[in-house]
N, C-alpha and C positions, 0 to 999 in steps of 0.2 A: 385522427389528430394530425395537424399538419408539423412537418418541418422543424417549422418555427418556433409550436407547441411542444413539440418534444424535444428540441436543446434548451428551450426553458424548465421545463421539467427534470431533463436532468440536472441542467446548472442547481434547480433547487433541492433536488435528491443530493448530490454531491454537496452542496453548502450543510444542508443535514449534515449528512456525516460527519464532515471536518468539524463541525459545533459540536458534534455529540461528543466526538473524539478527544477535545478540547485543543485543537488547532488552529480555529476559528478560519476566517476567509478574509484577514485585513491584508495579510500580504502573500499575493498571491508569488513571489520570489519565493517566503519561507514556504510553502506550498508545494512550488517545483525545485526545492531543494528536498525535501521529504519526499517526496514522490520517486526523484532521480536516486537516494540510495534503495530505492526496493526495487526500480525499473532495469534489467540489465540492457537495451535496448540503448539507443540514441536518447541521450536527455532532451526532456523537454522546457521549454523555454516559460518565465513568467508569464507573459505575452501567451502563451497557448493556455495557459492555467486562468487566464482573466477569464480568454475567452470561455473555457470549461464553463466556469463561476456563473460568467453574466450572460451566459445563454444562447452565445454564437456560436458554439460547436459540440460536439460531441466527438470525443477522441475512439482512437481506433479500438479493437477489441481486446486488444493484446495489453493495451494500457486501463481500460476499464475492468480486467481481471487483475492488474496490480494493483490500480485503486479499490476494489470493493476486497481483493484479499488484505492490504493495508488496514482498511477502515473496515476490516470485519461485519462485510455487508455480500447479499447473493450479488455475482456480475450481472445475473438477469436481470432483477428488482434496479438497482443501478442504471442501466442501461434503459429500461422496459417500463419501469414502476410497477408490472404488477408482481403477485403475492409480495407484498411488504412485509407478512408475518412471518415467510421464510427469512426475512432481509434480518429480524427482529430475535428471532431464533439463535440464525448465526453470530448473531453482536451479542449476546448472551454466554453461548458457550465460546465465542474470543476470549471474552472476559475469563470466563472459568480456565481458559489455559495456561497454566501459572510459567510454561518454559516463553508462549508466545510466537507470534508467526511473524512478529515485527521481526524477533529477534535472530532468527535462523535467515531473513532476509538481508538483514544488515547485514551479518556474520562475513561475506568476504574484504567489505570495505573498511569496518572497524578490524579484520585480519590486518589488513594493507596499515593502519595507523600504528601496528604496536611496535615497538622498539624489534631490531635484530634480536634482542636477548630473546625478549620475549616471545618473538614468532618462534625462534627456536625451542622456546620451552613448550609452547603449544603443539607443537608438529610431535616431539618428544613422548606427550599427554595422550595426543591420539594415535600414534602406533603404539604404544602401550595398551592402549584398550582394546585397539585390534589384535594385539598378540594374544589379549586374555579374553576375547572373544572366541577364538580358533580352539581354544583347549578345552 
């Protein structure tokens, strides 16, 4: 497969998913604003996200394991397109995990929004569980 063929391939695996997701691909900003709270890395631009979309690039590895852990898909299948029915597998049991891997990813940046009270009450929450973890 050339090149060319395979950043269209991916553009079209990745459009998959964000449709599966219910994210869609009309704006490729909301895109790399979702993208950027799960990536702790240099944010990526909409501009880089089009390109993902409509097939001029394929992003580095480091971001293709955010995105397919985001969009609960293998980074191989992602990246590769093959075994899709491992890709299929995983988007399955995402679903069945009721805590979620969105949500542990988000977890320092929605930290960062909560009121002073509130972080304090959170910090408070969890050395408490470690204390009653020790005993």
């Amino acid at each position: 497969m050339s090149l060319m063929n395979e950043k269209e391939a991916f553009g079209n695996r990745l459009t998959r998913l964000l449709n599966d997701a219910g994210i869609g691909t009309a704006s490729p900003t909301h895109v790399a604003r979702e993208f950027n709270r799960r990536y702790l890395d240099k944010p990526v631009t909409a501009q880089a996200v089009r390109k993902w979309l409509n097939g001029e690039a394929i992003p580095a590895g480091d971001k293709i394991r955010t995105l397919a852990k985001w969009l609960k898909a293998s980074p191989h299948w992602l990246h590769y397109g093959e075994n899709e029915k491992s890709a299929a597998v995983l988007k399955i049991e995402g679903e069945r995990n009721a805590f979620g891997v969105d949500a542990l990813a988000t977890l320092p940046e929605d930290f960062q929004r909560l009121t002073p009270k509130h972080k304090t009450m959170v910090c408070e929450i969890v050395h408490a569980l470690l204390r009653a973890e020790k005993r």
